[in-house]
N, C-alpha and C positions, 0 to 999 in steps of 0.2 A: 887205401887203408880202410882197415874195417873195424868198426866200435859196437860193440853188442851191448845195445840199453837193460839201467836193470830195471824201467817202468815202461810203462807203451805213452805211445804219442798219438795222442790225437788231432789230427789236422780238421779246424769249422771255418767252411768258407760258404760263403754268396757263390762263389763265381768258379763252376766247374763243370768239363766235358756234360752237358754239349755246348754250354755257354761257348761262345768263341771271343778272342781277344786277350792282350799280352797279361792280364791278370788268372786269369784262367789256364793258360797254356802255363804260368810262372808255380802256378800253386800245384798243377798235373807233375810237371817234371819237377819241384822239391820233395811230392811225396815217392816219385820213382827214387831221388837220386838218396833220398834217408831209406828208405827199405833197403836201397843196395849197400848201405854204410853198416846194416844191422837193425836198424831199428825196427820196434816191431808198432808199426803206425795203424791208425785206422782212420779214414777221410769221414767226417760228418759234411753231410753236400745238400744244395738246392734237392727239389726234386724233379725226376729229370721227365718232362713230357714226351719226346721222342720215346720210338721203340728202338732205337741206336744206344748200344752199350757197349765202352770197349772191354778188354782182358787185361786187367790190373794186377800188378802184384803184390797188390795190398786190399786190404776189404773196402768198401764204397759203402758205408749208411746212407742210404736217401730218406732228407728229411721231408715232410708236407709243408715245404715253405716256397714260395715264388723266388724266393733270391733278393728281394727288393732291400730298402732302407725305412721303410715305413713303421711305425709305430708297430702294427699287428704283427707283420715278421718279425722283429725282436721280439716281442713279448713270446713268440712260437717255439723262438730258438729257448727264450730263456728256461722255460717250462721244461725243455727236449734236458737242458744241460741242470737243474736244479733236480731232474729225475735221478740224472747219472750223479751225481754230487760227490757222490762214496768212492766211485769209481775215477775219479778226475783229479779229487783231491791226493790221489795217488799218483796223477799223470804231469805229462808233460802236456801243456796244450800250448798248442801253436794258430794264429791268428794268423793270414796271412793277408786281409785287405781288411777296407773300410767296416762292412756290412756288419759282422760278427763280433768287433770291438765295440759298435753300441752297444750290443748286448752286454759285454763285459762290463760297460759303462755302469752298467745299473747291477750286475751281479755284483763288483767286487766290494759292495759295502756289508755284503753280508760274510760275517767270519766263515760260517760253515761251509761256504764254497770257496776257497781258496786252492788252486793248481798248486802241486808239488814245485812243478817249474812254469813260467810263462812268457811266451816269443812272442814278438810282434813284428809286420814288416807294413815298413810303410813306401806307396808307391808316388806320392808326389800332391795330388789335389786335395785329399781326405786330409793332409795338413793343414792347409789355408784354409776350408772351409773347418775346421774342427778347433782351428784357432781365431777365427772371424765369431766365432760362438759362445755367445756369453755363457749358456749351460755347459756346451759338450768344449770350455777351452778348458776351465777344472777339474772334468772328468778325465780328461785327455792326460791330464799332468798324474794323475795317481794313478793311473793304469801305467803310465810310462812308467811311473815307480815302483809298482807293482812286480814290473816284470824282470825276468833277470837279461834279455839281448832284447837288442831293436835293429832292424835290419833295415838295410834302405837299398837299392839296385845302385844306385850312381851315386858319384859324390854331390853332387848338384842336391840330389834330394836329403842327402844326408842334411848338408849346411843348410836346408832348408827347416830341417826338424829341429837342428837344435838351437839355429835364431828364435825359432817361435814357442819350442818345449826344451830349454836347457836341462831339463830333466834327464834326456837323453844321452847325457854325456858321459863318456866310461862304458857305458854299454851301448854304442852305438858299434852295426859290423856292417861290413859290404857283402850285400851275397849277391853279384851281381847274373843278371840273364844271360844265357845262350842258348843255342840252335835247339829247335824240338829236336829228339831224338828220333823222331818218324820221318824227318826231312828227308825227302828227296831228290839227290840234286843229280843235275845229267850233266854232259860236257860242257864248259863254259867257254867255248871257243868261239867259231864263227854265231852269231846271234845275227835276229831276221824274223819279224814278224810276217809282213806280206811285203813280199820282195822291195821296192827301194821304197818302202812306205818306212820312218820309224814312230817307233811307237813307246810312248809315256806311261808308265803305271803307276795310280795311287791304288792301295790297297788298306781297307783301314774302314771306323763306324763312317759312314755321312752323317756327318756332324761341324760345324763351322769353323770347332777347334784341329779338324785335322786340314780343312785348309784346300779341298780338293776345289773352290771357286776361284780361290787366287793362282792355282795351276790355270785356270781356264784364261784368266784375264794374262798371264803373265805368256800365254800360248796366243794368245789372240793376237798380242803383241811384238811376234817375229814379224822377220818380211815374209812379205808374199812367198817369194819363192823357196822358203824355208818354211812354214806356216803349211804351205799345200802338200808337201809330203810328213806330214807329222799327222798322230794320231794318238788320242787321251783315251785310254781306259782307266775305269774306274772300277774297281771290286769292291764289296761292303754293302750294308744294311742301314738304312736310318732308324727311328723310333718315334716316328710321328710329330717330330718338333716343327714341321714345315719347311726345313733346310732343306731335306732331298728335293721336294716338290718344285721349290726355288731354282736348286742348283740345277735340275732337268729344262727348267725355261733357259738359264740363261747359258746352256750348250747349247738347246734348238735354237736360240739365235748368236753363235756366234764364229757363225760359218767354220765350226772346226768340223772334224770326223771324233764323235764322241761316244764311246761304248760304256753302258753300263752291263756290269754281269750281275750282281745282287749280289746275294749269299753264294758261296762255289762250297763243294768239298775241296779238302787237301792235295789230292791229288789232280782235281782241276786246275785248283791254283798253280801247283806244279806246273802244269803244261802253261798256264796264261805266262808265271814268270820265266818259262825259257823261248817262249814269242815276243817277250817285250824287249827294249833297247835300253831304256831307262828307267830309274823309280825315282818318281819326284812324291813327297809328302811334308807338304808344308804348311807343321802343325803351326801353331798361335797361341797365345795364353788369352784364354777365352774367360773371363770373369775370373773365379777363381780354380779355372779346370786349366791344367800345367801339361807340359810331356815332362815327364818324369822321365821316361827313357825311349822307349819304342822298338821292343823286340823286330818287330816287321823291318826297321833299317837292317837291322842285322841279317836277317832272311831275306832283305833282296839283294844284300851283298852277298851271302850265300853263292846263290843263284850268277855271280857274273855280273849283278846290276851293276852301273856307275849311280850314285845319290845324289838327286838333291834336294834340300833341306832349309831350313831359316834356322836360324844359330840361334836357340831358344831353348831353357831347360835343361834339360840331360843329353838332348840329342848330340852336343859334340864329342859326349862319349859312345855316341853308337856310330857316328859320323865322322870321317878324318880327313880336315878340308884340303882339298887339290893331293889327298893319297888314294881317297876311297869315293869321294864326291865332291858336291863342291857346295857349301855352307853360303848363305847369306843372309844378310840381316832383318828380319822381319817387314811384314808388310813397305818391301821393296819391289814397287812388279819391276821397272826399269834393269836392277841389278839377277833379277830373277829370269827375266825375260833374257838378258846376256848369257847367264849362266846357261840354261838350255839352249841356246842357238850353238858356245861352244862345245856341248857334247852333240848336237844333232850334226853340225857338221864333220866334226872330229871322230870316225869309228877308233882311230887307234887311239886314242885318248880315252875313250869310252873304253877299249879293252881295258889298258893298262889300270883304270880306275876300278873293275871289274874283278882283275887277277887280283887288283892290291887289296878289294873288300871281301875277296872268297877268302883269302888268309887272314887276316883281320876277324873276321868273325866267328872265328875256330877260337880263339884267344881263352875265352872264356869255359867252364866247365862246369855243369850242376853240382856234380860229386862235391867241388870245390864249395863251392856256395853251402850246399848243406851243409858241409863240415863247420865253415866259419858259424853255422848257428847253430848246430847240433850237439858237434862234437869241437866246441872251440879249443882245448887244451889240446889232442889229436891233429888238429889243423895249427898249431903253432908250432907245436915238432917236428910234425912234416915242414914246414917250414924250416925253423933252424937247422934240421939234417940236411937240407937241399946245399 
């Protein structure tokens, strides 16, 4: 279905190509899937250091801002959007993470910047911390009122926004994730990294909340003779926090075979996820940093992976325990360590979880999702006609 807006929309985010990770990849494919709804959008973005740019079908402004949450970056953005004022207060603007809603924090006291329409989506962490905040929990609540839709990917983080912003209620909508549109996936049939070795994938930041140490401790913990043909790769970046530094000691001693690849492009990752056997990523609620959802489970179910996962968050909506992977309860290595022994042993167990998460993770549609916030009356008639 197609809805031709009668203003333009503008998308301001922190977190866009070449940034990588599921907020960036979320904000890329909504402004694909609203330009192909009609809308006529324009992305206001970090700016972008690489000389990598892709072919968009929408215009890209790159603003002179880092991307960060720091005082100076809002003050940047705000200045960038109190230029265009004239221009906004005509528009639709849409928020789609943390970074840009401070900004809004401090614009919406002034009448004369006021959006025609205004969206926001929340991903999971920027709740707890924005409600743990004596300044940004009031500001949070009149910006939720402000706006006309709130969007949340999973239901997990919905119930989460409106325990702590009942603000949200009535206009709260699911516009949940699926598969990049540039994924490439190959035959998901016989799989086989290096002949009878198998091999574990986490793919994700090196960061403590995603958990790639307790893979190592809950691996260290097979038997021997299941332990010596297995093999942990890790894809991702840290950011200086001293977890990667850490999590590198405590692979060189823990007698496994451990790969780090770092940062990959797309299409490397492609090939790492049809060499691997398994995806294990098991995140943690780390202070107040959440999984909200975790596009990446869905991409390695994609791919054929079997999951595994700590039943934490959103994840049992990206995760379908003993259909697509197999779920366990946080910081369990014992139940953890079982869980991977029965996919290392088990190939046709591993298939069958494989086939049932390549279907599974089609389930979902961008078009869909933009509609529920773009075009919500559109998206209800498609509905009722179905």
């Amino acid at each position: 279905m197609t809805t031709k807006a009668h203003n333009p929309v503008y998308f301001v985010t922190h977190e866009f190509f070449p940034h990588r990770g599921g907020i960036a990849t979320f904000t890329e494919e909504m402004a694909r899937a609203t330009t192909a709804l009609g809308f006529d959008i324009e992305v206001w973005a970090q700016a972008n250091r690489s000389d990598a740019e892709r072919q968009w079908s929408f215009p890209v402004k790159r603003l002179p801002l880092k991307g960060t949450h720091d005082l100076a970056c809002q003050l940047k953005l705000a200045r960038h959007m109190i230029r265009h004022r004239r221009d906004l207060r005509k528009a639709t603007v849409y928020i789609p993470e943390p970074g840009p809603m401070l900004t809004m924090m401090m614009l919406q006291w002034a009448r004369a910047f006021r959006p025609k329409r205004l969206l926001l989506t929340f991903h999971g962490s920027e709740i707890l911390k924005f409600a743990a905040s004596p300044t940004a929990r009031p500001l949070t609540r009149k910006l939720i009122q402000s706006a006309d839709l709130v969007s949340t990917l999973t239901n997990y983080t919905q119930r989460l926004l409106l325990e702590h912003f009942p603000e949200a209620r009535g206009k709260a909508v699911l516009t949940p994730g699926a598969l990049r549109t540039d994924l490439e996936i190959s035959s998901i049939g016989d799989r086989g990294g290096r002949g009878d070795k198998c091999i574990v994938l986490t793919v994700g930041r090196i960061h403590p909340r995603k958990g790639q140490d307790i893979v190592i401790d809950a691996l260290k913990a097979l038997p021997s003779h299941v332990r010596d043909r297995t093999e942990y790769w890790i894809v991702g970046v840290g950011k200086g926090n001293g977890y990667e530094s850490r999590l590198r000691a405590t692979a060189a001693n823990s007698g496994l075979t451990v790969r780090f690849f770092g940062d990959v492009t797309n299409r490397e990752l492609g090939r790492i996820y049809d060499q691997a056997d398994i995806f294990a990523m098991t995140s943690v609620d780390h202070g107040m940093s959440v999984e909200g959802f975790g596009l990446v489970y869905l991409e390695a179910a994609a791919h054929g992976l079997p999951v595994v996962a700590h039943r934490v968050g959103g994840v049992p909506e990206a995760v379908v325990d003993n259909h697509t992977g197999i779920l366990v309860p946080p910081m369990n290595i014992p139940s953890l360590t079982l869980a991977l022994k029965r996919l290392i042993t088990n190939p046709s167990l591993r298939r069958t979880f494989g086939e049932n998460g390549s279907e599974w993770a089609r389930r979902s549609c961008w078009m869909k999702s933009a509609e529920s916030l773009f075009a919500p009356q559109a998206s209800l008639a498609a509905m009722a006609a179905a």
